[in-house]
N, C-alpha and C positions, 0 to 999 in steps of 0.2 A: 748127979744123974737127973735128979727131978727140976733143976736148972734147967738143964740141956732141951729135957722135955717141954718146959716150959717154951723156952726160946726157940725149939722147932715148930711146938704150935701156934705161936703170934707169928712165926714169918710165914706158915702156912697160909693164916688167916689172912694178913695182909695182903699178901700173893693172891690168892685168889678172890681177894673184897676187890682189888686194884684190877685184876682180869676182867671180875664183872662190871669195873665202872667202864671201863674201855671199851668193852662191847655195848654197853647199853644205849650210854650217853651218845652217842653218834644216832642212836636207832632212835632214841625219843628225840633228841633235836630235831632231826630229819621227820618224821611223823607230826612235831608241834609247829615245824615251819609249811608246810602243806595244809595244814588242819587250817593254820592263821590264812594262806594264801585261798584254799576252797571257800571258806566263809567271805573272803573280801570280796574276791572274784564273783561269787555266787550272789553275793547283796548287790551288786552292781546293776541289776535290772531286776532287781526283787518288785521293787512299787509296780513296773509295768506288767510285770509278769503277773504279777496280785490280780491287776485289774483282769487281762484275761483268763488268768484260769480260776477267778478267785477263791483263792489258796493256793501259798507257795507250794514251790515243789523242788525238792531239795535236786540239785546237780544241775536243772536244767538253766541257769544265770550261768552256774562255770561254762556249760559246752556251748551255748549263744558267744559267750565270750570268747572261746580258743575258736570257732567259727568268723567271727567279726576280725579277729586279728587275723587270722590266715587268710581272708579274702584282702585285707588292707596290705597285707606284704604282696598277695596274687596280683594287685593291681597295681603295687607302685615297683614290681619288678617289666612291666609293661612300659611303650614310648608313651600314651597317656598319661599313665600313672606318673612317669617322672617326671611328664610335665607339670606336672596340678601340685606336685610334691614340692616342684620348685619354684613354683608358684609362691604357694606358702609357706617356703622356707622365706623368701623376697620380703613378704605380707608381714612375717616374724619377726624378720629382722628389720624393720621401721620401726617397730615399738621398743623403746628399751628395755624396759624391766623384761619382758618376754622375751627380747633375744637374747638376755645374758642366763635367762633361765631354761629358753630350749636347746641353746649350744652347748651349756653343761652338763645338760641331761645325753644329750646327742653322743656329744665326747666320752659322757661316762659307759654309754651304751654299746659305744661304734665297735670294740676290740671283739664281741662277742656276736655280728653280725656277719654279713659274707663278707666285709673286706678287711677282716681281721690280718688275714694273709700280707695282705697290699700294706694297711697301716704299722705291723711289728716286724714286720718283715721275718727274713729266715732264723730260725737257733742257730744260736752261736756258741762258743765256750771262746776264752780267752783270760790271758793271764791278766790276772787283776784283782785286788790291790799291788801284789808284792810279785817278786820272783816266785814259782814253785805252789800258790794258790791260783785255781782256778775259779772261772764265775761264769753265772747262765749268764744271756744276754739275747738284742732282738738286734739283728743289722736291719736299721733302718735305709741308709743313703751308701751308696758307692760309688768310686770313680771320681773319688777326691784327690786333688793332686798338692804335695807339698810345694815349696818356693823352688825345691832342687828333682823334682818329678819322682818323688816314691807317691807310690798308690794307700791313699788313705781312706778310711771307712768310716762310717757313726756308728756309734753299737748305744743301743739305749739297754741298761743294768738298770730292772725294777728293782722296789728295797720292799717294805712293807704291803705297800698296793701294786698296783698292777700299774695305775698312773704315777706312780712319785719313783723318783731313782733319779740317774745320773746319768748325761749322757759325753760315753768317750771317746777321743778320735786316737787311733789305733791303725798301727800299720795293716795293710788286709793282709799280710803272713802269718799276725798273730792270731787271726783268728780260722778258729776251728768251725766249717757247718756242720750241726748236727740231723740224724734223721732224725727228726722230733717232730712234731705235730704244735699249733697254737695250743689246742685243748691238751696237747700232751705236757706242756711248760707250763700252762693252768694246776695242771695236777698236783707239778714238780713243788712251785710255789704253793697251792694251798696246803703240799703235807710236809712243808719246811722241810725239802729236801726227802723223802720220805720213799716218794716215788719217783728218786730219779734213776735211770737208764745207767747200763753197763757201759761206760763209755772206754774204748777201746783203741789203742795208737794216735795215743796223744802225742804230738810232734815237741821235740824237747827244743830245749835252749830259744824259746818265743820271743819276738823282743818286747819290752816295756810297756805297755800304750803310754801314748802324749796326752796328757790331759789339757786341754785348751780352755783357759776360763773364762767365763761371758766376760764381753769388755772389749777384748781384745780382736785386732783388727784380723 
């Protein structure tokens, strides 16, 4: 009996030390990533700010700053604006080291801007690796045609990042649209599956995808 006791109170324990790390840990990472990002953002015009008000003044570098970028997107969603943008994309890309450094940054940034849509294209589901598993995925490209005219699709399947995966060509039968949202696939993948959607009349007996491998003509 006082076994019994014993081992109901460590699993209590454990149970509920593991509940409070679950809840916490997300709420202090999330508060120590803001704390780091207000301080950075906030020193970013600390010196000039010094000079006029002399002595800082806490917030007001962050809100100069969500200020200066919202007028930078106001004016480069403008026929101006894109012009001057393209400009200096042009200007950028004649220097090397800068352009292999703003196109990576660009790339890494682009899924998360307005043409998130355009670049991942729609959710998908499709069978893949095996018969009988399913996988998320982005249809990129449609209206591909084999040598004997079946309609083939891209579907790009991220793995760890949002950039790296595999991209496979698949009959478009096999593949399921989902209603899903970009930011709603965001979700999927950052809670390793966690918060994925009730997916409902999945069409059976899908055929295979063809995996095509660089090389080949």
């Amino acid at each position: 009996m006082h076994v019994t006791k014993d081992n109901s109170l460590t699993a209590h324990l454990r149970k509920t030390l593991l509940t409070g790390v679950v809840l916490l840990v997300p709420l202090v990472v999330t508060i120590k990533v803001l704390q780091i990002l207000f301080h950075f953002t906030d020193g970013l015009l600390d010196f000039l700010l010094s000079r006029i008000f002399d002595k800082p003044v806490p917030g007001l570098g962050l809100l100069l700053f969500l200020i200066g970028i919202y007028l930078v997107g106001l004016t480069c969603r403008t026929f101006v604006g894109r012009l001057v943008l393209k400009w200096l994309e042009g200007l950028i890309g004649r220097i090397p080291l800068a352009r292999t450094i703003y196109s990576g940054v660009k790339q890494l940034l682009g899924p998360f801007g307005d043409g998130s849509g355009k670049t991942f294209g729609k959710a998908v589901m499709l069978e893949y690796p095996a018969s009988g598993i399913y996988t998320y995925g982005f249809l990129v490209k449609e209206h591909l045609r084999d040598s004997i005219g079946n309609e083939l699709v891209n579907v790009f399947i991220p793995s760890n990042h949002l950039h790296l995966g595999v991209v496979v060509v698949v009959d478009r039968r096999s593949v399921t649209e989902l209603n899903m949202t970009f930011e709603d696939m965001i979700k999927l993948m950052a809670s390793c599956g966690a918060a994925a959607p009730n997916i409902e009349h999945l069409p059976a007996n899908l055929p295979s995808p063809v995996l095509v491998p660089s090389g080949d003509p």
